[in-house]
LOFITI-897217 format. One line per field, with one value per residue (C-alpha): residue in three letters; x, y, z. Coordinates in nm, 3 decimals. Layout:
! LOFITI-897217
code	ALA	...
X	X	...
Y	Y	...
Z	Z	...
! end
This chain:
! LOFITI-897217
code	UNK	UNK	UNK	UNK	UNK	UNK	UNK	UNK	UNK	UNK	UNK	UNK	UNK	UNK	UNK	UNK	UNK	UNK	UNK	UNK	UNK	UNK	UNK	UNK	UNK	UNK	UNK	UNK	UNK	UNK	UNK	UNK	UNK	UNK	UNK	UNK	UNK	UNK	UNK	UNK	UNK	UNK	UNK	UNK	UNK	UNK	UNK	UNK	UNK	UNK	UNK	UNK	UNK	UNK	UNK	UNK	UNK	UNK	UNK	UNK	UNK	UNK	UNK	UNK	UNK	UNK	UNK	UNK	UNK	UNK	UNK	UNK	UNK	UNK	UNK	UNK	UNK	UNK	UNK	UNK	UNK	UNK	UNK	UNK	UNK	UNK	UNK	UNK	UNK	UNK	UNK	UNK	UNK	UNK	UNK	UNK	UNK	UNK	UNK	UNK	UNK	UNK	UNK	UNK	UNK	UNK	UNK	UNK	UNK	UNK	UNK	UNK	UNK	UNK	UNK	UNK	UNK	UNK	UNK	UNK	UNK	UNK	UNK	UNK	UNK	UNK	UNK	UNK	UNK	UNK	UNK	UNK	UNK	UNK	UNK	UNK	UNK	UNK	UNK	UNK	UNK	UNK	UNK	UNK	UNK	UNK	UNK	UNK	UNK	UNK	UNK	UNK	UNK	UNK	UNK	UNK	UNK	UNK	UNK	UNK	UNK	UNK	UNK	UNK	UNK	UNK	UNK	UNK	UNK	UNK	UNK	UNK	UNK	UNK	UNK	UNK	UNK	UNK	UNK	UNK	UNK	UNK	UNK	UNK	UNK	UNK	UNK	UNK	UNK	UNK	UNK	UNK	UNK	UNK	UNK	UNK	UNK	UNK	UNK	UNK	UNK	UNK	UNK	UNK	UNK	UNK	UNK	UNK	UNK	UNK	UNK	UNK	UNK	UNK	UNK	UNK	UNK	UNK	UNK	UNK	UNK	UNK	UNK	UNK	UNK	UNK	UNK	UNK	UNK	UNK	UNK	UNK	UNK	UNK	UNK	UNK	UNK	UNK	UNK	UNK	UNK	UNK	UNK	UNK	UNK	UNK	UNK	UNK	UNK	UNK	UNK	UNK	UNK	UNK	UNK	UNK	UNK	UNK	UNK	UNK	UNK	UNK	UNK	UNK	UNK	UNK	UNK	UNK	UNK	UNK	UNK	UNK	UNK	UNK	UNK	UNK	UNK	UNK	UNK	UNK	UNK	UNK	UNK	UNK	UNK	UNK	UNK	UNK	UNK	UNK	UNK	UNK	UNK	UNK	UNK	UNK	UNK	UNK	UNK	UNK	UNK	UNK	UNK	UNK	UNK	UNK	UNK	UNK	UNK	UNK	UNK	UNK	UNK	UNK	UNK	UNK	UNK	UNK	UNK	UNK	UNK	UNK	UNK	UNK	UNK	UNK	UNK	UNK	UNK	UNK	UNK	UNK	UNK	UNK	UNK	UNK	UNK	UNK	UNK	UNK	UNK	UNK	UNK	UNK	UNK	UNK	UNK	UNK	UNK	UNK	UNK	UNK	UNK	UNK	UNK	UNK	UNK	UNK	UNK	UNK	UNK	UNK	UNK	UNK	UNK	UNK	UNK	UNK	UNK	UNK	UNK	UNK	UNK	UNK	UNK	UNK	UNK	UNK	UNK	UNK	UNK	UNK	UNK	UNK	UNK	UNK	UNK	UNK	UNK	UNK	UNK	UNK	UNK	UNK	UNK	UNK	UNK	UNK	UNK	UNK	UNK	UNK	UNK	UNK	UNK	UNK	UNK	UNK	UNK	UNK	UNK	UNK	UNK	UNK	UNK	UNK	UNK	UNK	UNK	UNK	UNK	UNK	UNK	UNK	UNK	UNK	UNK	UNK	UNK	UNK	UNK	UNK	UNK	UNK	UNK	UNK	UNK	UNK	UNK	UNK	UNK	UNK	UNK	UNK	UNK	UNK	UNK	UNK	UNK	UNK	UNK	UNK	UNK	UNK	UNK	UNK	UNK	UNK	UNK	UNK	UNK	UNK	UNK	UNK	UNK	UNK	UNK	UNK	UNK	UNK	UNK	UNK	UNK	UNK	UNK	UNK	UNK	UNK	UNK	UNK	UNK	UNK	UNK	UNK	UNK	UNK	UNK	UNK	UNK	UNK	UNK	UNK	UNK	UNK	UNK	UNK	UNK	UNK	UNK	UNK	UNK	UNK	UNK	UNK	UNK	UNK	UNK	UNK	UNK	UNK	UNK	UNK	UNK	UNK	UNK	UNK	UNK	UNK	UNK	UNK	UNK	UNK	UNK	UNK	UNK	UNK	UNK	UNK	UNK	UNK	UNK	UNK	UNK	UNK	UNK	UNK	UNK	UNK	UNK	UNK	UNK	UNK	UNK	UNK	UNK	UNK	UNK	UNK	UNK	UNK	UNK	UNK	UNK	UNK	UNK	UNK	UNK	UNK	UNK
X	0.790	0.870	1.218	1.285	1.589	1.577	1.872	1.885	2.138	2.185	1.998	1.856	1.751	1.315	1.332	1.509	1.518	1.384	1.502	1.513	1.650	1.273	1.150	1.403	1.493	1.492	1.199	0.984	0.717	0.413	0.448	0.551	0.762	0.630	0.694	0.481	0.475	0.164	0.091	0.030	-0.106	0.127	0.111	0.254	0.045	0.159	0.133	0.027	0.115	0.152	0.096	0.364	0.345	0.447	0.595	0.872	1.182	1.250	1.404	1.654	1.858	1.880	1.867	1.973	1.876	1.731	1.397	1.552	1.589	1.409	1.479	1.372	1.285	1.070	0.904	0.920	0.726	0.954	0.892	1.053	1.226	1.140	0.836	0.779	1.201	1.404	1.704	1.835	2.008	2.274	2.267	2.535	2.451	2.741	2.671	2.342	2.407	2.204	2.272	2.093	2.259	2.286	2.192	2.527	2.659	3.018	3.245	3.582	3.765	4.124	4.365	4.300	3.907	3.855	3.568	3.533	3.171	2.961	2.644	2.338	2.023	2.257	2.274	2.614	2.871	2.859	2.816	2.487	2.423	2.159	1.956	1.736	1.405	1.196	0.834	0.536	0.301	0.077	0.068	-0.254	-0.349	-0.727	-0.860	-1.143	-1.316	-1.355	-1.538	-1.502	-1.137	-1.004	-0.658	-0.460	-0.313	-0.030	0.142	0.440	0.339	0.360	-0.008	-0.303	-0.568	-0.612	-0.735	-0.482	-0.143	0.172	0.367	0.737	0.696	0.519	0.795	1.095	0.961	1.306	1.661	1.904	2.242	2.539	2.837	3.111	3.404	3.712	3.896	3.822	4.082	4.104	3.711	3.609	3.284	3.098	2.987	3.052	3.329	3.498	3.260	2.994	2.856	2.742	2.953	2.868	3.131	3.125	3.382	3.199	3.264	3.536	3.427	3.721	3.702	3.994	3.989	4.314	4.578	4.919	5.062	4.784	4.565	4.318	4.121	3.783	3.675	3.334	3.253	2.929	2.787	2.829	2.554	2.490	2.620	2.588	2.669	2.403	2.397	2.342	2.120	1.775	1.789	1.874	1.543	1.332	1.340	1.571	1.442	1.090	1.168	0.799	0.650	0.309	0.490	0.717	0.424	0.303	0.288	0.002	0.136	0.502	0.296	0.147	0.442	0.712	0.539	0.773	1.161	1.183	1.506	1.579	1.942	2.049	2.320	2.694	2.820	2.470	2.543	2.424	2.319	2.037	1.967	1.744	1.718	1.529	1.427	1.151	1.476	1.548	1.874	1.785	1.733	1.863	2.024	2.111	2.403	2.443	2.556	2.438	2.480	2.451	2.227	2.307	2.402	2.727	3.021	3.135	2.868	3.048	3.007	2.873	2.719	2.599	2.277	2.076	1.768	1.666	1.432	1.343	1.170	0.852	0.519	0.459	0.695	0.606	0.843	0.819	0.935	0.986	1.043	1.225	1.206	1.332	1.132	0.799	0.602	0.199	-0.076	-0.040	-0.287	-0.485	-0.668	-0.363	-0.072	0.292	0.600	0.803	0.681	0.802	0.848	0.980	0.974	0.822	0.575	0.703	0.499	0.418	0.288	0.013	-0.027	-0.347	-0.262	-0.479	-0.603	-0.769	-1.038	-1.231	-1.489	-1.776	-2.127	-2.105	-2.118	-2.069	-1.725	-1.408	-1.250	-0.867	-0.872	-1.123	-0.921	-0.613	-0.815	-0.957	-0.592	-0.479	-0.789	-1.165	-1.428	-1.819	-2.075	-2.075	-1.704	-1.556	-1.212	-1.247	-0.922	-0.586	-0.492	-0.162	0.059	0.212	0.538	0.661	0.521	0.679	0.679	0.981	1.077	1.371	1.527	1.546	1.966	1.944	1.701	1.808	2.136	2.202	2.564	2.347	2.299	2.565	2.483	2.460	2.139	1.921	1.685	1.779	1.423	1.061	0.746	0.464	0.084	-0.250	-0.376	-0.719	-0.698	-0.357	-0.172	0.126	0.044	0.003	0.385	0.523	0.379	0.509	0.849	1.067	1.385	1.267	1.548	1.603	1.855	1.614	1.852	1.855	1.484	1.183	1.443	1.236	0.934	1.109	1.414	1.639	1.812	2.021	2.313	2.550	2.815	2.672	2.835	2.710	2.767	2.702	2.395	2.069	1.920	1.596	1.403	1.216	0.943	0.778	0.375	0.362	0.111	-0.045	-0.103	-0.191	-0.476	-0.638	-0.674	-0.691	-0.857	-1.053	-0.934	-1.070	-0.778	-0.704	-0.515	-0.168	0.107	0.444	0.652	1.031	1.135	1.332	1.261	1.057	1.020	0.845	0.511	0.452	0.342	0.308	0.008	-0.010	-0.029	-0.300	-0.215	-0.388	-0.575	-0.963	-0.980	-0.910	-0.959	-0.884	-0.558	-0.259	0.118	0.322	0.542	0.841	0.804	0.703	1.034	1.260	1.383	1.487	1.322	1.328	1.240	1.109	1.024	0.604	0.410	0.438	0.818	0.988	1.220	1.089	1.351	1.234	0.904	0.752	0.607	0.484	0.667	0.471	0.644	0.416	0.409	0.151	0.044	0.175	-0.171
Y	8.853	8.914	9.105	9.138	9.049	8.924	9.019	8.845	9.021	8.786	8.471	8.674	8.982	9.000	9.122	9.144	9.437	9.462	9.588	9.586	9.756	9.898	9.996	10.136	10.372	10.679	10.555	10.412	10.663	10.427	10.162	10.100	9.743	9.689	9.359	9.289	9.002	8.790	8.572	8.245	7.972	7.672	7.336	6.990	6.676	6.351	6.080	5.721	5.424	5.483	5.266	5.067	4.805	4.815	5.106	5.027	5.105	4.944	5.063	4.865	4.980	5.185	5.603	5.778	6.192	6.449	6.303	5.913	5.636	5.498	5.116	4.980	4.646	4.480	4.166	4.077	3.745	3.574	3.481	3.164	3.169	2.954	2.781	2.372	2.363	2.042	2.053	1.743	1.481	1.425	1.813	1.978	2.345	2.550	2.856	3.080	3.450	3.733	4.014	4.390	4.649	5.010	5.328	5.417	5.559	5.480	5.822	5.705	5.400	5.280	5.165	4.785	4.807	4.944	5.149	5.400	5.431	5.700	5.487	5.683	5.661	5.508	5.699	5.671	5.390	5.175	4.813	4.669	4.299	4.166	3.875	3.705	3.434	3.242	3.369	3.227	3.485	3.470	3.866	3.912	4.069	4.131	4.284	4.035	4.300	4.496	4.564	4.335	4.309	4.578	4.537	4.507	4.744	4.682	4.922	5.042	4.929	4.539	4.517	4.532	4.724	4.839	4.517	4.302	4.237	4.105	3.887	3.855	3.508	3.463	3.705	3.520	3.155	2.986	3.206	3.141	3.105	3.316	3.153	3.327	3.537	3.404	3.622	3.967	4.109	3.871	3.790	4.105	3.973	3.926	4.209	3.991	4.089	3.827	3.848	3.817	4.152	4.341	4.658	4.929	4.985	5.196	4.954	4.724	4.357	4.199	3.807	3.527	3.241	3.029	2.809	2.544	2.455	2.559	2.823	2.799	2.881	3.226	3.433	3.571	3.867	3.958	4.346	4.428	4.754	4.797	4.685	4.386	4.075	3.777	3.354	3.188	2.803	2.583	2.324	2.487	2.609	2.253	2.144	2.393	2.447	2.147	1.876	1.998	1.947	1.787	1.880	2.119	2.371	2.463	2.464	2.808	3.156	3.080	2.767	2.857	3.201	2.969	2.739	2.955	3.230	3.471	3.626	3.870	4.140	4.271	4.456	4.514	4.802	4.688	4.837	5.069	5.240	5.140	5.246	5.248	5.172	5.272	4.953	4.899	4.543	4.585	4.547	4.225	4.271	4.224	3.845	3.525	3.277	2.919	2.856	2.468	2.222	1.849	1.586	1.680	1.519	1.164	1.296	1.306	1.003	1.120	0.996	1.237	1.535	1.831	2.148	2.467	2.593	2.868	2.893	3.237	3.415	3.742	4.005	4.017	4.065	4.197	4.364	4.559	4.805	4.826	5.115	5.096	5.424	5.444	5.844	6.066	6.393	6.315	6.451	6.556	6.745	7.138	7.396	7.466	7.753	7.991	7.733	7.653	7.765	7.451	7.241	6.900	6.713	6.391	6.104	5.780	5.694	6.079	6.359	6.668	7.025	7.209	7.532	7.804	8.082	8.353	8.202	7.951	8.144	8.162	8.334	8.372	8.501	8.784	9.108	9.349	9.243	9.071	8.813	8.788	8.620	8.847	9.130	9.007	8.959	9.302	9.413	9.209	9.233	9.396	9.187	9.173	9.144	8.772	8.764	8.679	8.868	9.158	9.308	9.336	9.621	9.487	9.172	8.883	8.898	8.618	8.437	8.253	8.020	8.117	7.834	7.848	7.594	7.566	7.493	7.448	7.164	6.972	6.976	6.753	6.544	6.208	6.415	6.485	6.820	6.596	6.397	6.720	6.704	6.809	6.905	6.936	6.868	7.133	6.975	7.034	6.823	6.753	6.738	6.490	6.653	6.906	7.254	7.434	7.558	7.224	7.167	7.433	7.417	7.353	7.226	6.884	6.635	6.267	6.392	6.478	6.699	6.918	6.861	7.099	7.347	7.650	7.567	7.341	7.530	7.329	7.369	7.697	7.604	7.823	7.905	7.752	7.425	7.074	6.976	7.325	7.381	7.429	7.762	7.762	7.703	7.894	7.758	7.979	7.954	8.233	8.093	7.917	8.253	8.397	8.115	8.173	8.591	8.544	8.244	8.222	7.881	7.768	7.864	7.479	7.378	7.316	7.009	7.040	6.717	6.595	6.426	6.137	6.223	6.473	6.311	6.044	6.263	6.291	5.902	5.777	5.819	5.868	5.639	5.608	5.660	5.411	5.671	5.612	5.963	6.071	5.792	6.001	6.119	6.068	6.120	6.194	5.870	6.035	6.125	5.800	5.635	5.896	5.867	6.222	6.461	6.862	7.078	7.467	7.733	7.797	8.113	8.134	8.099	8.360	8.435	8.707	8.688	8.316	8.328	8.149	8.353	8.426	8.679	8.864	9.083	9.281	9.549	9.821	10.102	10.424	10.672
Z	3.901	4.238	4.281	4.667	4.783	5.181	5.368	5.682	5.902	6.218	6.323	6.632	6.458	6.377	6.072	5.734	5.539	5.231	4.929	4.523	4.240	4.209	4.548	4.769	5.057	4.823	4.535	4.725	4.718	4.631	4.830	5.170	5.273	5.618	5.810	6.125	6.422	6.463	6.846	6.766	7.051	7.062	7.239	7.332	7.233	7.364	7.129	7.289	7.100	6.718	6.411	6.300	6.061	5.730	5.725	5.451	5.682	6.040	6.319	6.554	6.838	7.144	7.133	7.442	7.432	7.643	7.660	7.823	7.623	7.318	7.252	6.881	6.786	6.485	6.384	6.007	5.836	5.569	5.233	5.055	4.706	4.559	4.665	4.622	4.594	4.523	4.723	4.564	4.749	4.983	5.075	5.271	5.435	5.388	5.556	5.639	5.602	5.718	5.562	5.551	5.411	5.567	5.322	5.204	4.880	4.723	4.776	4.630	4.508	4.475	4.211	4.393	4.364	4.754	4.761	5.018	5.204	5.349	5.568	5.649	5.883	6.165	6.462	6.688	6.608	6.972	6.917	7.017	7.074	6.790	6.937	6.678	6.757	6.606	6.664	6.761	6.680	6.353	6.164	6.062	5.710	5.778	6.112	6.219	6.421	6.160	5.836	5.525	5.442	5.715	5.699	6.075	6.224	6.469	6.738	6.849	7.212	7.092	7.058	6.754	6.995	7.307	7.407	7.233	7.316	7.188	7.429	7.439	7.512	7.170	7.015	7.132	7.101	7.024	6.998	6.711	6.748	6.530	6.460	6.642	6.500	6.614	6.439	6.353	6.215	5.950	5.895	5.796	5.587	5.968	6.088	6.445	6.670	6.916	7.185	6.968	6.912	6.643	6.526	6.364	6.039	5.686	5.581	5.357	5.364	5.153	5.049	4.953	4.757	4.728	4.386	4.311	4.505	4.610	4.396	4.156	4.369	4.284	4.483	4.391	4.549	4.582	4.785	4.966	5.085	5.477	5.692	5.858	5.780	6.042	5.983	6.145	6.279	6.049	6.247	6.321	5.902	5.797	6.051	5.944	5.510	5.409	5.572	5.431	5.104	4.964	5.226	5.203	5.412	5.174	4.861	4.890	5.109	5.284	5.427	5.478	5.627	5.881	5.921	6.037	6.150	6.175	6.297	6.597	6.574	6.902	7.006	7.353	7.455	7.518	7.832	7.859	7.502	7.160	6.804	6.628	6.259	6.012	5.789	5.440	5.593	5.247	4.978	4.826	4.956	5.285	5.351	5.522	5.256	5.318	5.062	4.985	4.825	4.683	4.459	4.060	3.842	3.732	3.380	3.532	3.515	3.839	4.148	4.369	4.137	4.366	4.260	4.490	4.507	4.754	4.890	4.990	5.263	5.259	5.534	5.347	5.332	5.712	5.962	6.313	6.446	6.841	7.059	7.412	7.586	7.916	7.963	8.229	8.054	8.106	7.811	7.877	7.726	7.710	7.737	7.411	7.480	7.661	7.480	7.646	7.737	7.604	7.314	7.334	7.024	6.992	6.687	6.738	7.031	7.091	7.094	6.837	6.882	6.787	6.651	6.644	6.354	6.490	6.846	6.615	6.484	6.113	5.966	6.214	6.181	6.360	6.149	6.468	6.558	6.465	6.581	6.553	6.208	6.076	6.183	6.010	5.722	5.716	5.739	5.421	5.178	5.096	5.097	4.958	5.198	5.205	5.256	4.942	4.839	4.637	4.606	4.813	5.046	5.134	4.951	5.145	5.030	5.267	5.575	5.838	6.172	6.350	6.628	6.912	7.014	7.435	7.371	7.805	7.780	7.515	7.536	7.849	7.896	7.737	7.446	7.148	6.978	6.630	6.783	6.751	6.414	6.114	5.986	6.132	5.904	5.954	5.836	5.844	6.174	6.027	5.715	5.741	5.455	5.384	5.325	4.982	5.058	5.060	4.669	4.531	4.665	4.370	4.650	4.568	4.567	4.665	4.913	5.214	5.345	5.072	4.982	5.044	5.174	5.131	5.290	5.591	5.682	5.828	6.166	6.218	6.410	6.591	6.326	6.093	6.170	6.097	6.465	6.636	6.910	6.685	6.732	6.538	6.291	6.020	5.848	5.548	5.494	5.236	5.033	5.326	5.427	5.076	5.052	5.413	5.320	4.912	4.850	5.171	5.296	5.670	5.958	6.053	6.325	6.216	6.339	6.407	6.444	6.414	6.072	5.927	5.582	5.458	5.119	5.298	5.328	4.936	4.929	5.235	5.441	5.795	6.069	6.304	6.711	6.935	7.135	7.348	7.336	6.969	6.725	6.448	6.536	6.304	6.291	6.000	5.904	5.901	6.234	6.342	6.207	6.358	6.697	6.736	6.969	7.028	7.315	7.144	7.333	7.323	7.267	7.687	7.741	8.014	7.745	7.529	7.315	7.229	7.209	6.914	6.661	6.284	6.096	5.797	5.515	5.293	5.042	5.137	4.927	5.068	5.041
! end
């Protein structure tokens, strides 16, 4: 049981100091607690376009940050509930709602039923301008270039290859109308504002029905989460599903897959700002539903007898997100043998960095000399002639990445302080998977923010405020470290990228990047979904004081 207690004076300072009840200043006669700083090559990678399809969340909305602008739109099939429906007759539409709700979470609620909501996942509060079409384009589950049942892969670039394309006269085949809000301030279950766009609210949506007449009259209230919620015209829905009714179209997936092929989401800035919004598109909740009304069965006395019924769409089984980048900061390939002075990471069709522990080398066949791995190693542990650990001359007590953020770069007028990442995901490039570290830390949580918190420090910000400038960013490898010296694990090139969600990378796997180059190159999904970016200083910044490095504490026998 390990009883060191890190002190960390100052967020600038190398080193802790470290102490325990058992080893101290004045007992510490057998062993020594030594801490030591350790190069490591670091460099850009810019990412080309990166898988997108099915990737459980989508993304919609402008981003504006240091980097330019990132604009986010998706493409989602829709599925039919029920299949083969009987509408009845003498059917009356009377509405069609969209509705997706944000991530939110209740926080307080009144004597009147009011509950008070906290949204999540949607960056800034400006109003966008949602535009929604019909698509032409057919998703396709199985890639017919491929091997037996390949699936498809789509792109963030609106294509499925480098030699197929996506055209936005396909994606925006036919535009549906909204039904304007007239009224705000007393339809608050539209997410609509009088000139028709789309605003951004925690206020959740408060829906009236009014039953009797006169004073008997009741009200029933139904509440809804916040997110959106958009009345759509009534005429191309009626067209397209009720008028169907018996028809083959409407008898199973497959045909209704082929018959209407598709909806496009796209949002446009109001006044040159916007939002952007991370949306569980996947969630039953989200879904278009035509709410109407026909003729009851002829059980009834009454001919005129109505009842009211719903027919229900949701944003299932296939969706694309698309990114299109506008940037000012052009990102490009750094130097991987002598690394950078900046490292530019940024989420989506972004970028991430790579990282060399040791200049990048392993175990070699040489016997005559080391190399800079070896001589760590040699430093740490003995080894047998063939290599193999024997026994520890010094113990890792704790191993980190330290990373500075460049505050001069990324914090530009189009940038609020609040728009830097949270968290960055270190991985094993090759390999595609976390490191030991992220495993075995017990932080797990469903909050991301407070979730592998060990392992992935979050952002230090200048006085520790939620909003202040970030400052850097410790990541510990301890055991990552223990296992390349202990248990003689291969010294693999590590990746460093921006993170939505770093819960995301226990289950999901990693998305391809559409690359002639490197057709094995991945990026972590939570990067991919995050719009985010980063500028760090590299192992080659001016700025000493800056400079990228990893920190080692160890206990050393004192002889």
């Amino acid at each position: 049981m390990s009883l060191i207690l890190l002190s960390f004076i100052a967020c600038d300072e190398d080193f802790a100091t470290l102490k325990s009840d058992i080893i101290n200043e004045e007992n510490a006669t057998n062993f020594d607690i030594l801490a030591e700083q350790y190069d490591i090559i670091t460099y850009t990678e810019a990412l080309g376009p990166v898988q997108t399809n099915n990737l459980g969340l989508s993304t919609l909305g402008t981003y504006d940050d240091a980097y330019g602008r990132t604009t986010s739109s998706f493409l989602t099939q829709v599925n039919a509930s029920p299949y083969e429906p009987s509408f009845g007759e003498g059917v009356s539409i009377d509405s069609v709602v969209l509705r997706i709700p944000y991530f939110s979470r209740a926080t307080d609620i009144d004597e009147d039923g009011n509950i008070t909501y906290e949204i999540d996942s949607i960056i800034g509060t400006n109003k966008i301008k949602l535009r929604l079409f019909e698509s032409s384009y057919f998703i396709r589950d199985f890639d017919p270039t491929g091997d037996f049942n390949d699936s498809q892969d789509y792109y963030s670039n609106k294509s499925a290859s480098n030699s197929e394309s996506i055209s936005i006269a396909a994606l925006e085949s036919k535009e549906l109308n909204f039904i304007p809000n007239l009224n705000p301030e007393q339809n608050k279950h539209i997410s609509l504002d009088a000139d028709g766009n789309t605003e951004i609210s925690e206020d959740g949506f408060t829906l009236t029905k009014i039953e009797g007449v006169g004073e008997e009259a009741t009200t029933v209230v139904t509440r809804e989460s916040p997110g959106l919620r958009i009345k759509l015209d009534t005429t191309f829905w009626r067209d397209k599903i009720i008028e169907k009714e018996g028809d083959a179209v409407l008898s199973s997936q497959n045909n209704f897959t082929e018959y209407f092929r598709g909806l496009y989401f796209k949002a446009e800035t109001v006044n040159d700002k916007g939002s952007l919004m991370l949306l569980n598109t996947a969630s039953a909740s989200s879904s278009i539903i035509i709410y109407y009304t026909s003729l009851t069965a002829s059980t009834t006395d009454d001919a005129s007898a109505t009842e009211q019924n719903t027919f229900t769409l949701t944003f299932t089984p296939n969706r694309i997100n698309f990114m299109d980048n506008d940037f000012t900061t052009t990102i490009e390939d750094g130097n991987s043998e002598t690394g950078d002075s900046r490292l530019y990471l940024k989420g989506g069709e972004g970028a991430l960095a790579r990282i060399k522990l040791f200049n990048g080398d392993d175990i070699d066949e040489d016997d005559n000399t080391f190399n800079s791995f070896e001589t760590f190693k040699n430093e740490f542990v003995e080894t047998d002639e063939d290599g193999n650990f024997v026994k520890s001359k010094r113990l890792v007590n704790e191993a980190n990445l330290v990373f500075y953020v460049d505050q001069d770069a990324i914090h530009t007028p189009s940038n609020m302080q609040d728009d830097e990442p949270n968290r960055i995901y270190l991985y094993e490039i090759e390999n595609k998977a976390p490191l030991v570290d992220f495993d075995l830390d017990i932080t797990n949580s469903s909050l991301p923010s407070f979730s592998k918190f060990n392992h992935l420090g979050p952002l230090q910000r200048v006085d520790d405020e939620p909003d202040g400038n970030g400052i850097k960013y410790k990541i510990n490898i301890t055991e990552h470290i223990n296992d390349l010296i202990v248990r003689d694990s291969t010294n693999v090139e590590l990746g460093l990228v921006v993170s939505l969600n770093v819960n995301l990378e226990e289950t999901l796997l990693q998305r391809k990047v559409l690359s002639i180059e490197d057709t094995d190159l991945t990026a972590p999904t939570s990067s991919i979904l995050s719009p985010r970016g980063t500028i760090l200083h590299g192992n080659n910044t001016e700025d000493e004081n800056k400079k990228v490095y990893l920190e080692i504490y160890y206990t050393e026998p004192n002889n």
